[in-house]
C-alpha positions as CSV (number, residue, x, y, z in Angstrom):
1,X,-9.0,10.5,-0.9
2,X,-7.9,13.5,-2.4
3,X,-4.7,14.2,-4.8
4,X,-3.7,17.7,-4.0
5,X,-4.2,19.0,-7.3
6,X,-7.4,18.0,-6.2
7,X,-7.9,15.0,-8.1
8,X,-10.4,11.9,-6.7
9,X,-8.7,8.6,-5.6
10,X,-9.3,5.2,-3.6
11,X,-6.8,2.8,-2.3
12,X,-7.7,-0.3,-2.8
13,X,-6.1,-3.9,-2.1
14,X,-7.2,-7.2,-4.5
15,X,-6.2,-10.5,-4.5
16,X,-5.9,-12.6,-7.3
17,X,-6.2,-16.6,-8.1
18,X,-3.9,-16.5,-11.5
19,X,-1.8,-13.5,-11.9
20,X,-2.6,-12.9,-15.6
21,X,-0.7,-10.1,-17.0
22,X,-2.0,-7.1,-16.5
23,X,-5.4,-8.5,-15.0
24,X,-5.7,-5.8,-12.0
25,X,-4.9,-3.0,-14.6
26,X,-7.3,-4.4,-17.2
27,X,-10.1,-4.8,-15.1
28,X,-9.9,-1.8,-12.7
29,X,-9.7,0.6,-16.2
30,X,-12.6,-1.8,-17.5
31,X,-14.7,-0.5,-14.1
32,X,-13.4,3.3,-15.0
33,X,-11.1,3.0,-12.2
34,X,-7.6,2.8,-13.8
35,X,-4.6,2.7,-11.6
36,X,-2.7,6.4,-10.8
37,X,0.6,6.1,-13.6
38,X,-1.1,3.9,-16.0
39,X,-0.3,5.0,-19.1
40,X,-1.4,1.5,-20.9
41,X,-5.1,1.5,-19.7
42,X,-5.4,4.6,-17.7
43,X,-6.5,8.1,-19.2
44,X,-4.7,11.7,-18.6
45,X,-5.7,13.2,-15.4
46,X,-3.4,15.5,-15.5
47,X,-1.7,13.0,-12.6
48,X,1.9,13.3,-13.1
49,X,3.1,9.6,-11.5
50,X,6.6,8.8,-12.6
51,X,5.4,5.1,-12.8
52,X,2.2,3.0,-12.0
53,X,1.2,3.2,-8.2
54,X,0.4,-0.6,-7.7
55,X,2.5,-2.8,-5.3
56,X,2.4,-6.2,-4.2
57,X,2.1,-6.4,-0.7
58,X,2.3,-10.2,-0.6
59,X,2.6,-13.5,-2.3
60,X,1.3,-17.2,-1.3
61,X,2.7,-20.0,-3.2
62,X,2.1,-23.6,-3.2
63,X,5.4,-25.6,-3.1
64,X,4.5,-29.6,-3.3
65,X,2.2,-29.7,0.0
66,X,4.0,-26.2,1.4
67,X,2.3,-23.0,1.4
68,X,5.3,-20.6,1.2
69,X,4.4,-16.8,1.5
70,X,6.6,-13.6,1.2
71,X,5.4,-9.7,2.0
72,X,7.1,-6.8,0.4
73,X,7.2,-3.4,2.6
74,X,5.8,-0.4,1.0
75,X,8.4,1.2,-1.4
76,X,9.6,4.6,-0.4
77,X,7.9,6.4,-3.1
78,X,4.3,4.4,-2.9
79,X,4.7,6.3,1.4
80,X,5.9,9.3,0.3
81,X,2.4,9.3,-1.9
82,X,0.1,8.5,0.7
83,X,1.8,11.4,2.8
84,X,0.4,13.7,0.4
85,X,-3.3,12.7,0.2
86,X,-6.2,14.3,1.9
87,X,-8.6,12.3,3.6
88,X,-12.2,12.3,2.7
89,X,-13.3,11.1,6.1
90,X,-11.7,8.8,9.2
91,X,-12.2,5.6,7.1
92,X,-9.8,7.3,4.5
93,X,-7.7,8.3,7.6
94,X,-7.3,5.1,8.9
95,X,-6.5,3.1,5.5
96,X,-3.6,5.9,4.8
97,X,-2.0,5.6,8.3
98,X,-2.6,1.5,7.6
99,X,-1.0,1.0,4.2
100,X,2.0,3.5,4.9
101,X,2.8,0.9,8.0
102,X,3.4,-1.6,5.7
């Protein structure tokens, strides 16, 4: 995908086992991938994001012998940036129109 300042991005969705603080920031900047907005562990792209573009889509939690699981729609801000991006191909096409039906 493509910022249209013309900037290089991917969406991508993880799932994590222990929820450490700041474990999908840490380790995506460790790659050279840091999230759009992070100022922590990110470097200047010249992106102005007003705040870090990560969401949690959904949560599973154990509860005694109960699996209890909440999903969280996609903020309004989160859609209004995957309106703007240009898709490198259909598979980019596809994942957009996907995680803005959240």
């Amino acid at each position: 995908m493509y910022l249209p300042e013309g900037g290089l991005v991917s969406i991508v969705e993880v799932s994590l086992r222990t929820g450490r603080m700041h474990q999908i920031r840490a380790h995506l900047s460790d790659m050279g991938h840091a999230l759009v907005g992070d100022r922590l562990y990110g470097t200047d792209t010249g992106t102005r994001w007003p705040r870090l573009a990560l969401h949690s889509h959904s949560l599973l939690a154990r509860c005694g012998d109960e699996l209890l699981g909440v999903q969280a729609p996609l903020p309004e801000d989160l859609r209004g940036a995957l309106a703007v991006l240009v898709a490198a191909d259909r598979h980019a096409v596809y994942t957009v129109k996907n995680w803005a039906e959240l």
